[in-house]
C-alpha positions in Angstrom: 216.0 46.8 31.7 218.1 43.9 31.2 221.5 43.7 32.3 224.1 43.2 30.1 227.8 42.2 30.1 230.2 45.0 29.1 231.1 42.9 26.1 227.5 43.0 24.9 227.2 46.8 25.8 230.3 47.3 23.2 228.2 46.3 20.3 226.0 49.1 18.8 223.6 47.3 16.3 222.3 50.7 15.2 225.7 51.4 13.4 226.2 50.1 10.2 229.7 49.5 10.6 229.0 47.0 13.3 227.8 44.7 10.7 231.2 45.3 8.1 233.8 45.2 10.6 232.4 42.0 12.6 230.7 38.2 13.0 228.5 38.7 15.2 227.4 35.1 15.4 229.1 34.8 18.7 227.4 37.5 19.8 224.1 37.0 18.9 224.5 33.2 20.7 225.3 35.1 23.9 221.8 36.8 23.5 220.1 34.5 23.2 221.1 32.5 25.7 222.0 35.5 28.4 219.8 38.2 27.5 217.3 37.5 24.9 215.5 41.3 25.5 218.4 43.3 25.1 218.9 47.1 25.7 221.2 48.6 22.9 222.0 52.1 25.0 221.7 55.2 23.1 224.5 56.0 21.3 225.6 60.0 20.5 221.9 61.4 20.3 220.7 57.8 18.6 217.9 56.6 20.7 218.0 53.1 22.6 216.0 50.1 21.1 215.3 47.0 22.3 216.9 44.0 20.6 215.3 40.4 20.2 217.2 37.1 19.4 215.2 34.2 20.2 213.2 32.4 17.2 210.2 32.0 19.3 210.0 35.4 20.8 210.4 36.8 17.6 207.4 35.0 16.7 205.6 36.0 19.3 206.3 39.3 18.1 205.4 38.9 14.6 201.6 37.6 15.6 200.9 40.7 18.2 199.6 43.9 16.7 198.3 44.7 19.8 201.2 45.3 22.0 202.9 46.1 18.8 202.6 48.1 15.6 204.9 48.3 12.6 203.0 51.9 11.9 205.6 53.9 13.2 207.8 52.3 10.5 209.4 49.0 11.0 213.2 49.0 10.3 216.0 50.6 12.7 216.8 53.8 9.9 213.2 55.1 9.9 212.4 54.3 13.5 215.4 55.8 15.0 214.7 58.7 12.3 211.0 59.6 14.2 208.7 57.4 12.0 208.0 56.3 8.8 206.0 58.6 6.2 204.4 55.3 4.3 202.7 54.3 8.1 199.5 53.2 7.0 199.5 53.3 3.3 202.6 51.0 2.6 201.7 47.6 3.1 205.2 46.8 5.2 204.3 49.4 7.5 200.3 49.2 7.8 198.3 47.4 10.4 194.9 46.0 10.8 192.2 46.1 8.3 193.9 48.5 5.9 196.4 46.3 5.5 194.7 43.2 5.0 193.2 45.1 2.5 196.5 46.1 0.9 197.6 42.7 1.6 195.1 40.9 -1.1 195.3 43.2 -3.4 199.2 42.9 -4.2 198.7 39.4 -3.9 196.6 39.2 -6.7 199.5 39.9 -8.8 202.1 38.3 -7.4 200.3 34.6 -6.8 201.7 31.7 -8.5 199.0 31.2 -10.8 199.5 34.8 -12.3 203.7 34.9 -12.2 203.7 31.7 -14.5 205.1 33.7 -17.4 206.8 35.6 -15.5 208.9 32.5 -13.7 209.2 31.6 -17.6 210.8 34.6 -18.0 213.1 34.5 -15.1 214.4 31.0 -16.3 214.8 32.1 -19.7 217.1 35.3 -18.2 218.9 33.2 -15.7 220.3 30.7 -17.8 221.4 33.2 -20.5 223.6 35.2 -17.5 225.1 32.1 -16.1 226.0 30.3 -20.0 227.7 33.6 -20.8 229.5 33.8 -17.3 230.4 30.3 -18.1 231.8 30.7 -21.3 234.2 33.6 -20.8 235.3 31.7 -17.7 234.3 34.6 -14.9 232.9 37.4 -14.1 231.9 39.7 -10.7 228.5 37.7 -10.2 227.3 40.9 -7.8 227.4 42.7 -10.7 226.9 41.2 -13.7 224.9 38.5 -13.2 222.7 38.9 -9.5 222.5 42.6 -10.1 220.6 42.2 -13.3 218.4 39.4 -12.4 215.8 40.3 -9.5 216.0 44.0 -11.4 214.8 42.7 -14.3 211.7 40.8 -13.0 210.6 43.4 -10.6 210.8 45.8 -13.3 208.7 44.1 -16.0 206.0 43.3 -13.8 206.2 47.2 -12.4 206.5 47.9 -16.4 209.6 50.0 -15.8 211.2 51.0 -19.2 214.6 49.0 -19.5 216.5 52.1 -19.9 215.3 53.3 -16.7 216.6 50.2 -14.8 220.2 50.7 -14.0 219.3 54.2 -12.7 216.7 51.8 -9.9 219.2 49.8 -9.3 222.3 52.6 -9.0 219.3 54.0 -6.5 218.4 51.0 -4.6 221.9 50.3 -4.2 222.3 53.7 -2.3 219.4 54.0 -0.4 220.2 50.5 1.9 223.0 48.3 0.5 225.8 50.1 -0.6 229.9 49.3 0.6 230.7 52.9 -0.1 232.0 54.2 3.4 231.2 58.0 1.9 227.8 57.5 1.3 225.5 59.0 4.3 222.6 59.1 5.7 221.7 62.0 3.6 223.0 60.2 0.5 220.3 57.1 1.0 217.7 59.5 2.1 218.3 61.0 -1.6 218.6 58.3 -3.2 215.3 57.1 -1.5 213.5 60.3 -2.9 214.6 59.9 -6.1 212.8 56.5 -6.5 209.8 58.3 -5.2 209.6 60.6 -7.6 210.5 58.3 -10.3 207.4 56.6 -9.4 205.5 59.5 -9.4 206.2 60.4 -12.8 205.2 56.6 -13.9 202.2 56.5 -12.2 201.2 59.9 -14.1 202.0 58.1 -17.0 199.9 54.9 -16.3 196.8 56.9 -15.6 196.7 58.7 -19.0 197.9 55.4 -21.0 197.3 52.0 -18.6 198.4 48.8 -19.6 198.7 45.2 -18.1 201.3 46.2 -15.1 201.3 45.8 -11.6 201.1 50.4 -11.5 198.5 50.1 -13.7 196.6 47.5 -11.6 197.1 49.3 -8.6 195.3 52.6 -10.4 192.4 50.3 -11.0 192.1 49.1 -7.4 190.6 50.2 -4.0 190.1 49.6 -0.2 186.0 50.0 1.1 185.2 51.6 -1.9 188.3 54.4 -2.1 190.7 54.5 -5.2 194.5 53.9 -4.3 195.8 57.7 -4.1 199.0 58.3 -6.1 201.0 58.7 -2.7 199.3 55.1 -2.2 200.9 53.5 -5.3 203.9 54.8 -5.2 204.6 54.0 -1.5 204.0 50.5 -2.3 206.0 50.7 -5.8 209.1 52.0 -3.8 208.5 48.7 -1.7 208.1 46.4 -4.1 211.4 47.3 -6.2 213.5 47.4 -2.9 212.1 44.2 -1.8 211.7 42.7 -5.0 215.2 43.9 -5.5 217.5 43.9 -2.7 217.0 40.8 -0.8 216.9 38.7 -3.9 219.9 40.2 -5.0 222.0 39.8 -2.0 220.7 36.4 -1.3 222.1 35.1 -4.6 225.1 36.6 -4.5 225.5 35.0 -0.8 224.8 31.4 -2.2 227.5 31.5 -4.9 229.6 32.7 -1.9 229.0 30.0 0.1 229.0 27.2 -1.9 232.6 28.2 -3.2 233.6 28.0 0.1 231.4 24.5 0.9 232.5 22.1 -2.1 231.1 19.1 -0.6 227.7 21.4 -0.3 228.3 22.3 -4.0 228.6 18.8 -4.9 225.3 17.4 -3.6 223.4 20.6 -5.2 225.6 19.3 -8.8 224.4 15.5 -8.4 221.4 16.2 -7.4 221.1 15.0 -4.3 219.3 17.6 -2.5 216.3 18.4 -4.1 216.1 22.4 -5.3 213.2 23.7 -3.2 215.2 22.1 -0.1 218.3 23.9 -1.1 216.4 27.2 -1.7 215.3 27.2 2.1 218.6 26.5 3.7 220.4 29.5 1.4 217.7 31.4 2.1 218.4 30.7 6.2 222.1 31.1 5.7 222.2 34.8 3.9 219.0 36.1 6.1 219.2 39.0 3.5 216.7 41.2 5.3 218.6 41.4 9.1 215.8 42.9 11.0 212.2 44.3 11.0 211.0 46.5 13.8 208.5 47.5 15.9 206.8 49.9 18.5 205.0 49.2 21.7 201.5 51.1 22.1 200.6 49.0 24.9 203.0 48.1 28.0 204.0 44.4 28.1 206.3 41.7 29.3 208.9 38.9 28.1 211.1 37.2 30.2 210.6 39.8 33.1 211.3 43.0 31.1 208.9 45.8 31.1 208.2 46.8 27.1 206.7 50.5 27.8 204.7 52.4 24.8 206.9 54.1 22.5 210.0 51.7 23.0 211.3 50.4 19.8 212.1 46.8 19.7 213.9 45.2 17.2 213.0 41.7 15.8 216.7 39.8 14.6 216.2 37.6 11.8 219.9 37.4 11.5 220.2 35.3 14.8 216.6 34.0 15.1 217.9 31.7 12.0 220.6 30.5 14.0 218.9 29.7 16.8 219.7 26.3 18.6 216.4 26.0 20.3 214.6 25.6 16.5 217.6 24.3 14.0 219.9 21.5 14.8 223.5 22.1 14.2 222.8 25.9 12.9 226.2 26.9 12.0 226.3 24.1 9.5 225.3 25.0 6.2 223.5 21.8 5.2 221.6 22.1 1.9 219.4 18.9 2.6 218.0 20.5 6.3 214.5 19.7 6.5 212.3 20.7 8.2 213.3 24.7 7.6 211.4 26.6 9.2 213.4 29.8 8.8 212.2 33.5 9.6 214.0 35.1 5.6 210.5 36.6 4.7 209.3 37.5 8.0 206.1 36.0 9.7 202.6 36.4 9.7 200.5 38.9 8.9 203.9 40.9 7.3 205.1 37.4 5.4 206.7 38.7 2.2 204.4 38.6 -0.2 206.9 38.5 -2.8 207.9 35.0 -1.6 207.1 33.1 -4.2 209.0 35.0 -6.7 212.1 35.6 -4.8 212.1 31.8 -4.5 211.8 31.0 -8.5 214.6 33.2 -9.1 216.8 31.1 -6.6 216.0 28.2 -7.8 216.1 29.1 -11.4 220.1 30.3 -10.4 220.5 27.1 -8.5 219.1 24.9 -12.1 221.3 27.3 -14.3 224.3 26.7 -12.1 224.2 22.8 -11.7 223.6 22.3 -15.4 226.2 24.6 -16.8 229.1 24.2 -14.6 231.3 21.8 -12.9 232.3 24.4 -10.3 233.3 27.8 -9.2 236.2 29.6 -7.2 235.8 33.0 -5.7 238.7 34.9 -7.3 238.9 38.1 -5.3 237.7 40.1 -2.3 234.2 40.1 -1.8 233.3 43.7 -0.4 230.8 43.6 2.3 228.0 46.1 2.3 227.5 48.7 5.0 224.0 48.7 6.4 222.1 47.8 9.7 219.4 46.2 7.8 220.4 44.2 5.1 223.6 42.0 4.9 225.8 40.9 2.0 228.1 41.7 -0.4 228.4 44.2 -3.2 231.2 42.8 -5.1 231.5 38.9 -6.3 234.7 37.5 -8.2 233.9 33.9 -9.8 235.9 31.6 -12.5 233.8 28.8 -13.5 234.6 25.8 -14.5 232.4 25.5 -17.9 230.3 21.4 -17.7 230.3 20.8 -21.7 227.7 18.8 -21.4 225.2 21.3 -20.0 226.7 23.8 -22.3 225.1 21.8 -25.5 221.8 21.9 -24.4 219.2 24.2 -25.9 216.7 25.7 -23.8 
């Protein structure tokens, strides 16, 4: 076990709070450069994990599913919790061939060639939200404007009734990103049964009356021959709305917070400067929505001296492996022109998000919809952080824009 400073020791990364009453960016540089296999001690009846910081070694990690398995689930809540009850039927937390498997199938339907009316969509959506923001002058962009724009997309291609959609979100919001200090861990485990079940009752539907969604593809699909189960569909349902959801959503609403704060930033996005798919990969560094993935060790192993033993937990930080010196020059500079970019937001390897793609078109499209309709915006208010050990953001947004008549007259 590694030894650690008592000021390390202080932080517990399993708590939530940690991640609301804290910047840890100091912290995670001492990790990486004092103790990049970390022991985070167990904490009142909480089980110890191990916590990597290091780009590289969380590469490393990534590309072995040997030493390594992500089918004992694979973030902090359900590992700590005594496993995952998706392992091997959700793709996030399947291994090996079933997963490739799983793997081609959802990306069937969410390639490029097949989301091109979709990313039509999205633009159409996007630039409606942000001309209406505009023209009233403000709004909370958590909730008015990125709460309803990942929800929407993941929903039509899931083919989930639009008045069912602000009870998902309400939900999603619950289960992992929520700033309410009197919701539990019961609460989220709730909340995360009740999209279950919602699912359950749409995949009923879907099997008496299909149409052209991505539940009703999955009904048609198998792996060597075997139908998806309904458990199977819905597993990987509940995935795709939280991740289709959540890290979007908290993403853009990190961007507009940033670039208030960054008006020289701002200002090369406005005059195009920076080209879009550049910008998308540095916001996308800076927010590292999705703070951590995790992982168990079935075979005993080494890095940097430290005996991994089989079933340790080790914990894979995106949130500093994205600041890391060793990879990115100057990282605590938010510099919307960085190139290369090779940051770690969707994960690597075999687990890559396979949602990507689409999580990228609505940034972009927001990024487009900004630029052209506005000269600027000003945070107005607090933003309120949210409370979770996994994903990191905000739940609250105040903006005023500054309304670019010119943009304004268009027609889309």
């Amino acid at each position: 076990m590694t030894v650690s400073t008592p000021a390390l020791d202080t932080m517990d990364l399993g708590d939530p709070n940690t991640f609301a009453d804290h910047d840890l960016d100091a912290y995670w540089r001492t990790l990486r450069d004092t103790a990049p296999v970390h022991w985070n001690p167990p904490v009142d009846g909480r089980r110890g994990f191990w916590v990597l910081t290091r780009y590289d070694d969380i590469l490393a990690a990534y590309r072995d599913d040997v030493n390594l398995t992500s089918e004992r689930g694979n973030v902090l809540v359900t590992l700590l919790g005594g496993g995952d009850a998706g392992a091997g039927r959700m793709l996030a937390v399947t291994d090996g061939h079933r997963h490739h498997e799983l793997r081609k199938i959802l990306q069937r339907v969410l390639s490029p060639r097949v989301l091109s009316e979709v990313a039509a969509a999205v633009r159409v959506n996007t630039r409606q939200l942000i001309r209406e923001a505009v023209e009233t002058g403000g709004c909370d962009f958590a909730e008015q404007i990125a709460s309803r724009i990942p929800m929407t997309t993941i929903s039509n291609l899931l083919g989930v009734p639009e008045q069912d959609r602000d009870f998902l979100l309400a939900q999603t919001k619950t289960a992992l990103s929520t700033e309410d200090e009197d919701v539990d861990e019961l609460d989220s485990e709730m909340a995360r049964n009740e999209i279950l079940m919602y699912f359950m009752d749409i995949v009923e539907e879907r099997r008496e009356s299909p149409g052209d969604d991505v539940i009703s593809m999955l009904i048609g699909s198998s792996i060597d021959g075997v139908p998806l189960s309904d458990e199977d569909i819905v597993l990987n349902c509940y995935s795709l709305i939280i991740g289709g959801d959540e890290t979007s959503r908290l993403t853009m609403i990190d961007s507009v917070h940033t670039l208030a704060a960054q008006p020289e930033q701002w200002r090369r996005l406005k005059h195009g400067e920076v080209a879009i798919d550049t910008a998308v990969d540095e916001i996308l560094r800076w927010a590292s929505p999705t703070m951590h993935f995790g992982r168990s060790v079935v075979r005993e192993t080494e890095l940097h001296g430290v005996q991994l033993r089989p079933g340790e937990i080790v914990t894979l930080w995106h949130a500093s492996g994205n600041r890391d010196e060793r990879i990115f020059d100057r990282p605590g500079v938010f510099d919307l022109g960085r190139t290369p970019n090779k940051h770690m937001a969707f994960g690597y390897g075999p687990h890559f998000c396979v949602g990507s793609y689409l999580a990228k078109v609505e940034i972009s499209e927001l990024l487009m919809a900004l630029r052209d309709f506005t000269d600027g915006f000003e945070q107005t208010g607090e933003a309120l952080r949210i409370r979770s050990n996994f994903l990191t953001g905000f739940s609250t947004l105040p903006v005023r824009f500054r309304p670019d008549h010119r943009g304004l007259k268009e027609v889309d």
